[in-house]
C-alpha positions, -999 to 999 in steps of 0.1 A, spaced: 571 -603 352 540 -581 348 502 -583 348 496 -619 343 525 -635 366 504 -660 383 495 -675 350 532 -678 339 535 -695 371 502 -721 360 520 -728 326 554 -734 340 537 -761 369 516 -777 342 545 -777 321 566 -795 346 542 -818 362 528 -831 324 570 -841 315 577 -856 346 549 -873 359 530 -884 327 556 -884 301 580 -896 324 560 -924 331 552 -931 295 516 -919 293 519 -899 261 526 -910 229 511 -883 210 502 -844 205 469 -853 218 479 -871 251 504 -839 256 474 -816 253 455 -838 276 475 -839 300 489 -804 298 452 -796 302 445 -817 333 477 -803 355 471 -766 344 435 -768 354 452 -782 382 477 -753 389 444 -732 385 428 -747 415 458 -746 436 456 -707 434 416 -706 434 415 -693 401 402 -725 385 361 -712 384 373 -680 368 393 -700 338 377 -717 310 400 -736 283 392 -744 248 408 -773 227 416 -765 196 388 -737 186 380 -723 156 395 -688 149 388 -665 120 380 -626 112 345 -621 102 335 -613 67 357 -633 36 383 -636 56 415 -660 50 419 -697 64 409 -701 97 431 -708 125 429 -736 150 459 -730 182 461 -758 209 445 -745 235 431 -711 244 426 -697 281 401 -674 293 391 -660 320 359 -645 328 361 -619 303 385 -627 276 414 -646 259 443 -643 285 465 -668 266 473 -692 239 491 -724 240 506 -740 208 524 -776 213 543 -796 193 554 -836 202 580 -847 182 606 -863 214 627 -879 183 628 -851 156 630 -816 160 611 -797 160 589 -774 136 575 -744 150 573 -718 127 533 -722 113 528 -716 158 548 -686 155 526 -671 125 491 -683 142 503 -660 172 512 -633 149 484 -639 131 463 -633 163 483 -601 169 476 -587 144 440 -590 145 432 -588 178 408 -562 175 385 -583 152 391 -618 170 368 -634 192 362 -668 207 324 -682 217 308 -711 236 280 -711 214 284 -750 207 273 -756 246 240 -769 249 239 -775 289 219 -767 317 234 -732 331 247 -702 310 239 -685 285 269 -682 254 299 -660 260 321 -640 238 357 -639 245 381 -610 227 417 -616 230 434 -594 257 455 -570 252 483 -586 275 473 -620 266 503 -645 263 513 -669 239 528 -698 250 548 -725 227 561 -755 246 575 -787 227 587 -822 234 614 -828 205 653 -844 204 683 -825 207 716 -816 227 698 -786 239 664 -765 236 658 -741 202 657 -712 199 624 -693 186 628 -658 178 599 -640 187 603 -608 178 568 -593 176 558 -598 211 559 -569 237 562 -571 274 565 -611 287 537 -621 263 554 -648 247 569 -678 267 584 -710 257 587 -745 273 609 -770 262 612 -809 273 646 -814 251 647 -853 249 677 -879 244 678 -913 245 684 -936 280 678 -897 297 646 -878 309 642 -851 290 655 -820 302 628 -789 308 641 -759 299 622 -722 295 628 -699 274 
């Protein structure tokens, strides 16, 4: 699986864990409540493997290229470690439609293809320790999609610009009087 196998492993558990235990129980009802909870049980997964002090997620941060640049981008969530970006996490909720996912496709080729001039900053933190931090994306960062949406069986997404394991997706394929099925890939 390569260079950043444990944190496959982190998105897969959170993955699992935020289906079955809180939309399994009926705790989300929106994109919001997935990210929250997707959140909560990969920070989780993080300090199972005593990575968690060394990871830092951002909620839907502000991207852009310096100068004039086009539209700025805002993905779900953003992962870091100490250094850098090490992956990206777009989500869609839509458990009785399906789902739409190609604008998440282009934000992550978007990111490829400027990944030289992208950075991402904690310069909004006011607090007690710490100074603000830069964060560059990484050159084996991943990019994760994972959806909740209705179906017979998970979508495909073609993702053809992305080299080596870097992009993953997570499906929770749902149908009615059934829990929804998790499928990856």
């Amino acid at each position: 699986m390569g260079r950043r196998a444990l944190f496959h492993k982190h998105l897969l558990s959170a993955w699992e864990k935020t289906i079955t235990l809180a939309y399994g129980r009926q705790l989300i009802n929106s994109e919001r409540g997935l990210q929250v909870f997707f959140c909560k049980f990969l920070l989780d997964a993080f300090d199972a493997d005593g990575v968690a002090r060394n990871r830092r997620l951002f909620v839907e941060p502000r991207l852009s290229l310096p100068g004039p640049a086009p539209e700025p981008r805002y993905p779900d969530i953003i992962v870091c470690n100490t250094q850098r970006i090490v992956g990206v996490v777009e989500i869609k909720y839509q458990p009785r439609g399906r789902p739409n996912f190609r604008k998440d496709i282009e934000t992550f080729e978007w990111m490829l293809r400027h990944a030289a001039d992208l950075t991402i900053s904690n310069d909004r933190y006011l607090g007690v320790a710490g100074s603000a931090r830069e964060y560059p994306l990484a050159t084996d960062a991943v990019f994760c999609w994972a959806g909740v949406y209705r179906g017979l069986k998970a979508v495909e997404i073609k993702a053809r610009n992305f080299p080596d394991n870097r992009f993953v997706a997570m499906h929770a394929v749902t149908v009615a009087g059934h829990s929804p099925r998790i499928v990856r890939g």
